[in-house]
N, C-alpha and C positions, 0 to 999 in steps of 0.2 A: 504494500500500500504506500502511498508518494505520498510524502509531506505537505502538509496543506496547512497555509499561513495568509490571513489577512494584515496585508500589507499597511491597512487604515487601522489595526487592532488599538483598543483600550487595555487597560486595567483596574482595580480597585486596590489601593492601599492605606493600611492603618499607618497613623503618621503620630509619632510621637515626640512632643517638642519639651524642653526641659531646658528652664527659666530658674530666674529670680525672679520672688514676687517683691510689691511693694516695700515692703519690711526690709530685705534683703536674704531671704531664706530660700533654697532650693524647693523648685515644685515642677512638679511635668501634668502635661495632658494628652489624652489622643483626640483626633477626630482623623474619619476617612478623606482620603482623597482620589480622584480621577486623574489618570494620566494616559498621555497618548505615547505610543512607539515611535519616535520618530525615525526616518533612515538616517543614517549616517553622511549623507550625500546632502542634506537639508541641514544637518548640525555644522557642515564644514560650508556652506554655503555664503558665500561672503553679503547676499542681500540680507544674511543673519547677522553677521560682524555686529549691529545697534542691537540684537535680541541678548537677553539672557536666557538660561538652561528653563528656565520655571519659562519665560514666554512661549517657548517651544513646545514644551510638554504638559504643562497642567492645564488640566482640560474646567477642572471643579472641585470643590470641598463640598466638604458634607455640611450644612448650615443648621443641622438642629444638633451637630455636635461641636461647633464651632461659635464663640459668643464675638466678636471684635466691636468696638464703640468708637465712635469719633469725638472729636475733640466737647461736645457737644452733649455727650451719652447717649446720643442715637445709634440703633444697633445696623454695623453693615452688613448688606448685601448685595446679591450678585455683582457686578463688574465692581463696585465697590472694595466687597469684603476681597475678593481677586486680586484687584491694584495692593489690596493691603497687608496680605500675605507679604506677597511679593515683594514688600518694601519693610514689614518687619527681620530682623536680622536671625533671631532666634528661629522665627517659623519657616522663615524662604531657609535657611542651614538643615531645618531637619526636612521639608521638601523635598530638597536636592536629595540628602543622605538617604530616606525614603528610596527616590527614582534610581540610583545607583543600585542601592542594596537589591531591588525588588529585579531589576535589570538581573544585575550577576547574579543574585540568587536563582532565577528560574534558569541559569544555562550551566550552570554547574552540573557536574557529573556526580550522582549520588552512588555512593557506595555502604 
């Protein structure tokens, strides 16, 4: 039987980001996230040189496991709560860490 691979393929991954809270005390949380495969012909693509790794690949977060608030205390969403990932340091690091691990993880050779 011949290998068969959606070329547009998604995935779902648990993302877990580990912070200092207010206080200054260590604390983590999960929420899921969507990401796309991209080819590698698209990652080396110089009309991508202005993207980062998260523009190319995160498709979505999970928003009833996810709270982010603007300066304001209004809660964000869609392209919102996305721009905001993306620009937190702590959450876009475990992101990235997320899309790497989940990448090499599923092509490793289990023995």
């Amino acid at each position: 039987m011949a290998l068969k691979l959606n070329t547009n393929r998604t995935f779902n991954a648990p993302c877990t980001v580990y912070f200092q809270d207010e206080n200054g005390k260590p604390a983590s949380g999960s929420f899921g996230a969507t990401y796309k495969v991209v080819p590698m012909d698209s990652l080396k693509d110089e009309h991508n040189s202005d993207k980062t790794l998260l523009d190319l690949v995160l498709v979505s977060v999970n928003e009833s496991e996810l709270e982010l608030q603007d300066e304001n205390g209004n809660r964000l969403t869609g392209d919102d709560l996305i721009r905001a990932v993306k620009n937190d340091p702590a959450i876009s690091m475990a992101l990235v860490s997320t899309y790497n691990e989940q990448i090499t993880k599923k092509n490793l050779k289990r023995t």
